[in-house]
N, C-alpha and C positions, 0 to 999 in steps of 0.2 A: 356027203353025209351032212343031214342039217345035225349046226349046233348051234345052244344058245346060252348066252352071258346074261348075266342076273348084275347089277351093280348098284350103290348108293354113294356119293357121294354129298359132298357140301357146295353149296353155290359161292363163289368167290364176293360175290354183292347180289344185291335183291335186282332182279331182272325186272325191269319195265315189260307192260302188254306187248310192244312193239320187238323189243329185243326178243322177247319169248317165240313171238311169231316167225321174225328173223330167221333165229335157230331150227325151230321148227321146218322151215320151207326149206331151207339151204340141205338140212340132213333130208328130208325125203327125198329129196332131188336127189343128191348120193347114192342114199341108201336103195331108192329105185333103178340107179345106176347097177349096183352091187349084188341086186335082188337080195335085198337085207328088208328085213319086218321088222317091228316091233314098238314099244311105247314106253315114253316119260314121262313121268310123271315130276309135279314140281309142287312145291310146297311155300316156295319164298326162299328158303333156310337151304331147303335138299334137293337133289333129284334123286328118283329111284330110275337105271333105265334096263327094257328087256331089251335085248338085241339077238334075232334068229336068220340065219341064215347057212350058206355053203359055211364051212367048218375055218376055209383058207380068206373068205372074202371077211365074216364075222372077229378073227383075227387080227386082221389086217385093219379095217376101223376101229378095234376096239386100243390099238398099239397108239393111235394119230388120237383117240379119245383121250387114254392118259395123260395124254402130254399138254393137254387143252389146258388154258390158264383159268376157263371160267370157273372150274372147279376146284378142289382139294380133299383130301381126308380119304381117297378114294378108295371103298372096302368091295371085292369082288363076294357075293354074297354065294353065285353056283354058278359054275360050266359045266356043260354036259353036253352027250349028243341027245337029240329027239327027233322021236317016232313024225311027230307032227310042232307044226309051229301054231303056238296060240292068237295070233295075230296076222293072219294070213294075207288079208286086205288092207292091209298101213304098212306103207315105205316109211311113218313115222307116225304114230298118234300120241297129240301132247295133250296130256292132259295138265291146267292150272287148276291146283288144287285152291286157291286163295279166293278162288273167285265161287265157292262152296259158300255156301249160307247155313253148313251145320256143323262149322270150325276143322273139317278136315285136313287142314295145315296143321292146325295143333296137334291133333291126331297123329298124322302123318311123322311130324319132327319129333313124338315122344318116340314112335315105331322107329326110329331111324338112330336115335340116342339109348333106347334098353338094351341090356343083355340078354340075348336070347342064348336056350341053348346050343342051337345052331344057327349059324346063319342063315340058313333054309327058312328055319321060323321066321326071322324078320321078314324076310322075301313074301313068305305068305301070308305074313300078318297086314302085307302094302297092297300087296295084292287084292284081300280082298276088303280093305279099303276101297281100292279101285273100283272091285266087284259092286260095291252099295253105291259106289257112287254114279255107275253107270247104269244101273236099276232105276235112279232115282232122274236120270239124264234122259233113260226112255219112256219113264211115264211120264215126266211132264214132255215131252215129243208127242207124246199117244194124245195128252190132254188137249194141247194145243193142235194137231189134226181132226180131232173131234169137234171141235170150235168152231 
């Protein structure tokens, strides 16, 4: 049964481009190992991460996550099982939100510090953060092909 974890957490210190990549590379390898999907997002301050996969493998990295010292504060936003996984083609997609030129970190860190009424809200409120910022990552692709 696929299931997936929804999380936010705090970053322990501000990640360098390198370290971000680091992490990046090492969990897709894992996570491709695990046939685990899904994407992080990072802000400086946060991460938000999706993680889908087998029900037992999703689990079972998400137990070796908590215990990871890059983080703290760590708030599970949803588990559930799903029909389908939103990320079907990343063993890991990291998105650095810092490197946005229309302040999506700010953004990002308020989404991650309001009260929502559910934590589902916050989820979808990153999410589709995510959403404009990936809209915005394939026209300027579209732009630069046309070029």
């Amino acid at each position: 049964m696929n299931f997936t974890v929804i999380y936010v957490s705090q970053s322990a210190h501000s990640f360098t481009n390198a370290e971000l990549n680091t992490l990046s590379s090492k969990a897709a390898s894992r996570n491709a190992e695990l046939d685990i999907t899904g994407l992080l997002l990072y802000s400086g301050k946060y991460f938000l991460q999706i993680l889908e996969g087998d029900y037992n493998a999703v689990n079972t990295l998400f137990s070796q996550i908590t215990s990871d010292t890059r983080h703290h504060s760590l708030i599970v936003l949803t588990g559930h099982p799903a029909t389908e996984r939103l990320f079907p083609k990343w063993s890991m997609g990291v998105v650095d939100l810092r490197l946005s030129e229309d302040h999506d970190a700010e953004l990002y860190d308020r989404i991650c510090t309001q009260s929502y009424p559910t934590v589902n809200d916050a989820a979808i409120e990153a999410l589709k953060l995510f959403k404009r910022k990936q809209r915005h990552v394939n026209r300027t692709q579209e732009s630069n092909d046309a070029a």
